[in-house]
C-alpha atoms as one frame of an Amber mdcrd trajectory, in Angstrom:
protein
 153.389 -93.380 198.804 150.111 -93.824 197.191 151.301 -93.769 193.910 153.771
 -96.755 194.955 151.158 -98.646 196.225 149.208 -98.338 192.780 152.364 -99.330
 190.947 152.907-102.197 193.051 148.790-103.272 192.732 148.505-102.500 189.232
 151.716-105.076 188.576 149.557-107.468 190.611 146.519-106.921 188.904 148.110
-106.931 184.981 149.755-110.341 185.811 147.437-112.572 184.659 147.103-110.029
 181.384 150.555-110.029 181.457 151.601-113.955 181.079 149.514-114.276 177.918
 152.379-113.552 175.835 153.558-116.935 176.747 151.293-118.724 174.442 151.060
-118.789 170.909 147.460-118.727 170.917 147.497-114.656 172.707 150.152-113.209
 170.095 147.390-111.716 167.901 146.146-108.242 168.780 143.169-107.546 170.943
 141.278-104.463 172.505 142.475-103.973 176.067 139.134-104.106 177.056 138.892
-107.482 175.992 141.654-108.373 178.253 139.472-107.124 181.482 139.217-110.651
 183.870 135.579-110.335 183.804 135.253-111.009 180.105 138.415-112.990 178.994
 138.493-116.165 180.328 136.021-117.812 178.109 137.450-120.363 176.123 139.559
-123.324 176.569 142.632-121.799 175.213 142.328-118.987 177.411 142.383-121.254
 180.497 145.900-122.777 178.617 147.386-119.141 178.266 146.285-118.214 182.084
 147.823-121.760 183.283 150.926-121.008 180.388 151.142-117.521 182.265 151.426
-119.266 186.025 154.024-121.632 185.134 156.004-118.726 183.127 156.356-116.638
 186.728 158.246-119.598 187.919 160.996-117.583 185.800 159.930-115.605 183.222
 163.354-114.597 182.571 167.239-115.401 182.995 167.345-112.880 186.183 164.136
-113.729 187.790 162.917-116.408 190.582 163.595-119.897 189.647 166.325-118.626
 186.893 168.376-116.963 189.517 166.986-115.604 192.748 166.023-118.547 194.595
 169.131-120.307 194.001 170.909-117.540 194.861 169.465-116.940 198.159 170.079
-120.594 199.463 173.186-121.330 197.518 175.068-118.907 198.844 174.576-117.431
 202.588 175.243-121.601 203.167 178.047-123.457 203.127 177.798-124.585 199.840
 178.807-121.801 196.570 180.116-118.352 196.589 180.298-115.705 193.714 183.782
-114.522 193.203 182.790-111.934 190.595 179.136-111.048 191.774 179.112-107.758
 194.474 175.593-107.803 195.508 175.977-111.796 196.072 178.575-111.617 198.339
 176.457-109.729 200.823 174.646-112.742 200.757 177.589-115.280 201.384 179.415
-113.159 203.467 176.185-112.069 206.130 176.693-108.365 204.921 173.253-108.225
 203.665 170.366-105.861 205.096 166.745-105.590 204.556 167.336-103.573 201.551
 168.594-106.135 199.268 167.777-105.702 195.897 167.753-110.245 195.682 165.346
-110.419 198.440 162.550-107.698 197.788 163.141-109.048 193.990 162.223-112.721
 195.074 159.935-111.582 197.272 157.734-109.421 194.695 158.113-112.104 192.036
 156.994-114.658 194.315 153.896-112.470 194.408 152.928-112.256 190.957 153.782
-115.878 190.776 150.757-116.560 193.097 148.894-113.968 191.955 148.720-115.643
 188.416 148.120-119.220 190.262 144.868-117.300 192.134 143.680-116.485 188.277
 143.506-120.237 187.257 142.456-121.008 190.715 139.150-118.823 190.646 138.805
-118.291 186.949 138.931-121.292 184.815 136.137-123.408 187.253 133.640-121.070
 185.123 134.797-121.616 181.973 133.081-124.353 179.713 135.585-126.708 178.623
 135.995-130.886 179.265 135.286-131.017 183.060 138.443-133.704 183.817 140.799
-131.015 182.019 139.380-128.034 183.623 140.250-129.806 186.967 143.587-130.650
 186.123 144.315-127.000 185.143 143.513-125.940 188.395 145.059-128.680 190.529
 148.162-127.271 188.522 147.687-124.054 189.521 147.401-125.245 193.191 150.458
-126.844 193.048 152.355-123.934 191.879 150.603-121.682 194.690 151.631-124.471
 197.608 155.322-124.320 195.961 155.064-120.719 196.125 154.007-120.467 199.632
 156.334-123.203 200.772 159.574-121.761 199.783 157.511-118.530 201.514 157.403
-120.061 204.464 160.726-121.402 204.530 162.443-118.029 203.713 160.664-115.635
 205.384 157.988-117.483 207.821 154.652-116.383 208.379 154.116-114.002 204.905
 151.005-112.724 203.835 147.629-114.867 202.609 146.871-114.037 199.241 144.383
-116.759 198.246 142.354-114.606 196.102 143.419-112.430 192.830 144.229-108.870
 193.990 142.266-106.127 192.533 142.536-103.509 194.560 145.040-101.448 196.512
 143.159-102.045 199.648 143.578-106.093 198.978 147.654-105.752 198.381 147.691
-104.291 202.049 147.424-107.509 204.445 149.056-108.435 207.817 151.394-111.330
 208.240 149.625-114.578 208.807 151.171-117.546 211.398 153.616-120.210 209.713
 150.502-122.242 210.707 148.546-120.897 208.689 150.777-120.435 205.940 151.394
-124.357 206.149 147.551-125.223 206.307 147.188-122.970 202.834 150.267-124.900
 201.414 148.645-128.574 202.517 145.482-128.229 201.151 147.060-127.115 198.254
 148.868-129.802 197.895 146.423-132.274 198.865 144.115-131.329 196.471 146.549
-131.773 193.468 147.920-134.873 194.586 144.323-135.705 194.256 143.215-134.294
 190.851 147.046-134.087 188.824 147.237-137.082 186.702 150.057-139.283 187.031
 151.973-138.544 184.030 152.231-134.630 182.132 153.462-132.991 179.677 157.481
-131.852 180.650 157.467-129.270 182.866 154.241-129.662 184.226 153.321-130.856
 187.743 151.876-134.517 188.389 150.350-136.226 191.002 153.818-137.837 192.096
 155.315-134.032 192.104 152.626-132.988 194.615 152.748-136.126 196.701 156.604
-135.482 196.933 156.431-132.078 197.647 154.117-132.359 200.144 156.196-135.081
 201.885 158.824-132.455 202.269 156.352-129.684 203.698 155.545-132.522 206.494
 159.371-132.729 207.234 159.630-129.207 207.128 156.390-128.358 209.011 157.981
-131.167 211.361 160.674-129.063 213.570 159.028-125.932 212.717 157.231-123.949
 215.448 153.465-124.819 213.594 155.193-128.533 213.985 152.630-131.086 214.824
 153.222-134.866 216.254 152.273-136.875 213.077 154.361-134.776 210.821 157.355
-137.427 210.547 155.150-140.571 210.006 153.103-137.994 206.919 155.998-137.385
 205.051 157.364-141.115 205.526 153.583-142.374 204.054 153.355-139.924 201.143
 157.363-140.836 200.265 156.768-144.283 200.155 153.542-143.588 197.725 155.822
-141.612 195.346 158.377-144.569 195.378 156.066-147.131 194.682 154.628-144.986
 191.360 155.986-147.228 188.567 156.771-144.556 186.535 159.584-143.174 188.769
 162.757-144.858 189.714 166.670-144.299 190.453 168.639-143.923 187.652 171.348
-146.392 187.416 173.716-143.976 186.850 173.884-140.832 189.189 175.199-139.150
 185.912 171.857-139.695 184.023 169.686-138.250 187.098 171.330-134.533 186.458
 172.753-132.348 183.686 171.013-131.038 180.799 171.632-134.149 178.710 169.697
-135.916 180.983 166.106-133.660 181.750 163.061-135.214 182.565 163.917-138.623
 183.249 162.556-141.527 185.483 163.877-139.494 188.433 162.592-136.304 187.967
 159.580-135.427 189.497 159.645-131.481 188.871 162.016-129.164 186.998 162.047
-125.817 186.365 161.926-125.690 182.662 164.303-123.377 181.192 164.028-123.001
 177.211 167.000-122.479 174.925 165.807-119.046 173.674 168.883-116.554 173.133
 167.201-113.505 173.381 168.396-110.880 175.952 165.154-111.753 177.971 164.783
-115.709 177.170 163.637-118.101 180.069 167.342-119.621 179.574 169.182-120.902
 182.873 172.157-118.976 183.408 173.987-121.488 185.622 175.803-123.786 182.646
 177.819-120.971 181.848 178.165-119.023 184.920 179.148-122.677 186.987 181.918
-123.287 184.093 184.902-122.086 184.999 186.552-118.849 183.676 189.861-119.247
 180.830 189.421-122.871 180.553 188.743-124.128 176.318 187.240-126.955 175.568
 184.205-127.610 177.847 181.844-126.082 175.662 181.081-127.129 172.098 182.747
-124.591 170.215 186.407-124.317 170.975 187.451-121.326 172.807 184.641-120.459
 174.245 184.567-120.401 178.506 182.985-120.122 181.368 182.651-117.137 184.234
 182.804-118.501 187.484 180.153-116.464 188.525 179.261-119.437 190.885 181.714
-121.685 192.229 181.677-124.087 194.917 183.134-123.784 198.458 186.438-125.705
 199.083 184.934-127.190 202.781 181.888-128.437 200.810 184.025-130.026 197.746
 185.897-131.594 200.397 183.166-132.831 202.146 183.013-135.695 198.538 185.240
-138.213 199.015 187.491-138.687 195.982 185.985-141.985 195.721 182.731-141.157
 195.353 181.711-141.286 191.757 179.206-138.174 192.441 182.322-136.161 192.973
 183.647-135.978 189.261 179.822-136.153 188.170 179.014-132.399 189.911 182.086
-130.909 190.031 185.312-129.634 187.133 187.900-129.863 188.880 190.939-129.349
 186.084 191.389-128.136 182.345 193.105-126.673 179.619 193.673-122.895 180.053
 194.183-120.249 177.051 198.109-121.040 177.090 197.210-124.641 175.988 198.011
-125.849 179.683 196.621-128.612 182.102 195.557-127.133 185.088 194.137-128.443
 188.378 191.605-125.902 189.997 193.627-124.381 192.187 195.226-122.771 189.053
 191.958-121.685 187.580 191.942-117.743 187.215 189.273-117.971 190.035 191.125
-121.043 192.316 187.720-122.734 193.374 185.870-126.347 192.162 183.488-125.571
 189.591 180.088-127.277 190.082 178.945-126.991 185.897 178.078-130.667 185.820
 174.458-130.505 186.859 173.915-127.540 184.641 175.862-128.203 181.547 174.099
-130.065 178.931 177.111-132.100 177.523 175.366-133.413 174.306 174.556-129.930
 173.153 176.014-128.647 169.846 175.094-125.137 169.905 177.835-122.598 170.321
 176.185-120.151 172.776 177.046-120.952 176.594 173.647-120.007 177.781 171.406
-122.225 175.549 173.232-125.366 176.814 172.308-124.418 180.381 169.880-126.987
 181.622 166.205-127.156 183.425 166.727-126.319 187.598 166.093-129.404 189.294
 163.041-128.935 191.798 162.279-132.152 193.323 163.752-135.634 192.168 163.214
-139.300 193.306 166.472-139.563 195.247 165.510-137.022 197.621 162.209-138.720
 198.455 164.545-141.559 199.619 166.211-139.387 201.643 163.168-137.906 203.215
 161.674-140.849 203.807 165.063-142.409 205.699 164.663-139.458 207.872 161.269
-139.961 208.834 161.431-143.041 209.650 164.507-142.680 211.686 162.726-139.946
 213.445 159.683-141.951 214.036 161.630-144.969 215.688 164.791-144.721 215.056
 166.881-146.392 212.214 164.856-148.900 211.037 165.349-151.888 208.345 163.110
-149.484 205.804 165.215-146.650 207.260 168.628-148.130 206.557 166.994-149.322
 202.803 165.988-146.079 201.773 169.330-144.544 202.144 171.221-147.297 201.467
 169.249-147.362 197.867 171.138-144.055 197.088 174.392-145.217 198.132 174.353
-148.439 195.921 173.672-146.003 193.445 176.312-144.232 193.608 178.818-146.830
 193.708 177.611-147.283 190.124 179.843-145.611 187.187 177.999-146.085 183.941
 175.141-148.107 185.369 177.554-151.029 186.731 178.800-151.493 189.914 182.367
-150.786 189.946 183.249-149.161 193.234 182.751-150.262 196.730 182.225-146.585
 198.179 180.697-145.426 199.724 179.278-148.316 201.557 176.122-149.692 202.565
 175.345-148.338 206.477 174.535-150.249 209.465 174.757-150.075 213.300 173.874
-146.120 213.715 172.245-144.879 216.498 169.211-142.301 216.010 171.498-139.433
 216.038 174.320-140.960 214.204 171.333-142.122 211.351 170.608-138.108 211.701
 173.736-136.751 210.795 174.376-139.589 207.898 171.095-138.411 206.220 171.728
-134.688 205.969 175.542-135.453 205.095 174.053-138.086 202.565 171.689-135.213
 201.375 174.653-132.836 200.785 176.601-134.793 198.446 173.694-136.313 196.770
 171.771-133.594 195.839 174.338-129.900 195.969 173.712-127.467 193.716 170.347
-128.337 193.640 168.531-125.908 195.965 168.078-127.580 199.334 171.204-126.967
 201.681 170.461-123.816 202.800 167.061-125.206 203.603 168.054-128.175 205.246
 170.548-126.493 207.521 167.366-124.176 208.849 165.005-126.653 208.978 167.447
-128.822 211.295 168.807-126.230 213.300 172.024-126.907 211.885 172.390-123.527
 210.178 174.352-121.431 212.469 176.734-124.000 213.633 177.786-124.688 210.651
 178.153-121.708 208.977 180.260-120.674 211.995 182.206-123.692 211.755 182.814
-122.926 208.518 183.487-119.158 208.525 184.227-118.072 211.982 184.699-114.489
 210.250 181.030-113.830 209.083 178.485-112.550 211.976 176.002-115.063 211.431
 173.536-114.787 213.586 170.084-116.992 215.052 167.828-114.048 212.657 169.670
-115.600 209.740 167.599-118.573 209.729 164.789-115.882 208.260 165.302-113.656
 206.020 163.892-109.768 206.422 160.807-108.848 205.484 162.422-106.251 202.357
 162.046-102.539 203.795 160.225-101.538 201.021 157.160-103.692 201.408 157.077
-102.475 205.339 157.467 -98.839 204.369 154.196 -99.694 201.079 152.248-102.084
 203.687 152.046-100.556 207.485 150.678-103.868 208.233 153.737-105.614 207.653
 156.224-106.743 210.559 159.614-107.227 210.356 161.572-110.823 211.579 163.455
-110.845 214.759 166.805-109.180 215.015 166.272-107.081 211.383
């Protein structure tokens, strides 16, 4: 057991060591005992390679965190995307899952080392002599990264264990559980402070002060009807949305089709992607989710001909139906017919796999290479329409359906009546005349069509206690459960860490 626990530590500990490889600067050979913390961090470009190495753990490969295990564990136990073809991921859809599963102590452990490298910027670059304006930006970065980390923490497992510091030492690795309060205090302040010190414009892929302003709006909501839930939480997130909307360097798109899909990444709506590169080698940072969204045996959706898709993720029928045919957002996220191998037309229902395939968001469509992975695009983290969103449903929840309320959500409907930037449908219409709970249920259905595939159903159905219901509603045959709204603690960190408590009912 020991000799586990060093393992673990020692991954812990190399991390920082580790993520150097991600910058050009750190190819050329050095003596390891160089690389000790204590003496490396001297230089300005070592403070770029330990930042380089914290933003790398947000995926550091096509099988890790952002690049598949996060979207896996809210795409599918919801009632959004299934994996035909995948065994291990359809424990998760179909509740089948235990505290053993390989996705969850994966995410878990690479959420880790994700915040492990954040604590490296965080106490390491302060004492590093380099332009005093930079050397605060680095580590507001890294303080965004370790309030992301914690927050989708929080959200997936609840109160997790406080690692604030770099771990060292065996002894360090081996910490209780701390409340969801506390968890969410770490996460603010976090936040907070790079809202404060991020500027408001960064290089792509990096985090800015709108990013941290608009993630912290949605910790508020989240916070809000969460047991650490405090009174003001609802009128927080509604103020910091309403400062990320009136940054003039963000805005709606005019066309929903140029806010997603590779074609279209890091525009006036993003706010924070997870920036996947187009390297083809068996360990690249690519996004898998181009190819594996693009349906299986149908030519011609990729740029060289013959070449198809997997259908490794494919989107449930309920949800598909849940997008009107009218709505322009419906043949912007989904494939819903093509030509098969036998030089056919076929609707999706005749795919090999018979399901809608949701390859628009990850597709880029402009790409000429031949190789279905390097078209895949970045993973959208956090874009401007969802700040509407949030922002309508603060408000609402604050007093009801207000004039701002109805304007904010209304914003993302005229939106989508636009094909090609004009307005040339009349759906879905403007709303009016709903009462609180009505304005409720429009936001989180509004939220579903506007933003699938993007990360946040499974989270929204938790956070407003809609989880269960509708996953019932929607498969009366899976035993989902009220513990479902967490998942376990893995077994294998309870069985390294004594400390460690396991979630209700697992």
């Amino acid at each position: 057991m020991k000799l586990m626990n060093r393992h673990i530590v020692s991954s812990l500990v190399l991390a920082a060591g580790l993520s150097l490889t991600s910058c050009e600067n750190f190819l050329e050979e050095k003596p390891y005992s160089f690389l000790a913390p204590a003496n490396y961090y001297q230089t300005p470009g070592d403070a770029l390679a330990a930042l380089t190495g914290a933003y790398d753990a947000l995926g550091d490969n096509s099988s890790t965190y952002m690049a598949r295990l996060l979207p896996y564990l809210t795409w599918f136990p919801s009632d959004e995307a299934l994996p035909p073809l995948l065994a291990p991921q359809r424990q998760l859809d179909n509740f089948s899952f235990a505290a053993d599963h390989a996705d969850i102590l994966n995410l878990w452990r690479q959420i880790y080392d994700a915040i492990n490298r954040s604590n490296t910027v965080i106490e390491r670059v302060p004492g590093i002599a380099m332009d005093e304006t930079l050397k605060q930006q680095y580590v507001a970065e890294a303080r965004f990264l370790r309030g992301f980390h914690y927050f989708n923490l929080v959200r997936l497992w609840g109160g997790v264990p406080l690692m604030d510091k770099t771990v060292t030492t065996i002894d360090e690795a081996l910490v209780e559980r701390s409340s969801v309060a506390d968890v969410y205090a770490l996460i603010i302040a976090d936040l907070e402070n790079a809202g404060q010190n991020l500027p408001a414009t960064n290089q792509q892929g990096r985090a800015t002060k709108g990013a941290a302003k608009g993630l912290l709006a949605k910790a508020y909501l989240t916070r809000a009807s969460s047991e650490a839930g405090q009174a003001s939480d609802y009128q927080k997130c509604a103020d910091l949305a309403k400062e990320v909307i009136d940054m003039t360097q963000y805005r709606l798109m005019p066309d929903y089709q140029l806010a997603v899909g590779g074609a279209n990444e890091f525009n006036a709506e993003s706010l924070f992607e997870w920036q996947a590169d187009r390297n083809l080698l068996a360990v690249g940072e690519h996004s898998v989710f181009g190819q594996f969204t693009l349906p299986r045996d149908i030519i011609g959706l990729v740029p060289e001909a013959g070449q198809t898709g997997e259908s490794n993720v494919v989107s449930e029928i309920g949800f598909f139906n849940r997008y009107d045919d009218r709505d322009y957002r419906k043949e912007s996220t989904f494939i819903t017919q093509g030509t098969n191998r036998q030089n056919k037309v076929v609707t999706w229902r005749e795919f090999t796999y018979p399901y809608p395939a949701p390859a628009w968001k990850f597709v880029n469509t402009k790409a000429t290479t031949r190789n279905g992975y390097a078209f895949s695009s970045n993973f959208p983290v956090l874009r401007l329409a969802d700040v509407y969103l949030m922002r309508a449903e603060a408000l609402n929840e604050v007093g009801g359906p207000t004039a701002e309320a109805y304007a904010m959500i209304n914003a993302v409907r005229t939106r989508a009546r636009n094909r090609n930037g004009a307005s040339t449908s009349t759906f879905p219409a403007n709303l009016v005349g709903l009462t609180k709970e009505q304005f409720r249920d429009a936001v989180l259905d509004e939220r579903a069509i506007e933003l699938g595939f993007e990360g946040h159903r499974w989270f929204d159905l938790v956070r407003t206690k809609r989880f269960v219901q509708t996953l019932k509603a929607a498969h009366p045959e899976f035993p989902v459960t009220e513990k479902h709204n967490l998942y376990p603690i893995p077994i294998n960190e309870i069985l390294l860490n004594n400390k460690l408590t396991q979630n209700p009912g697992w």
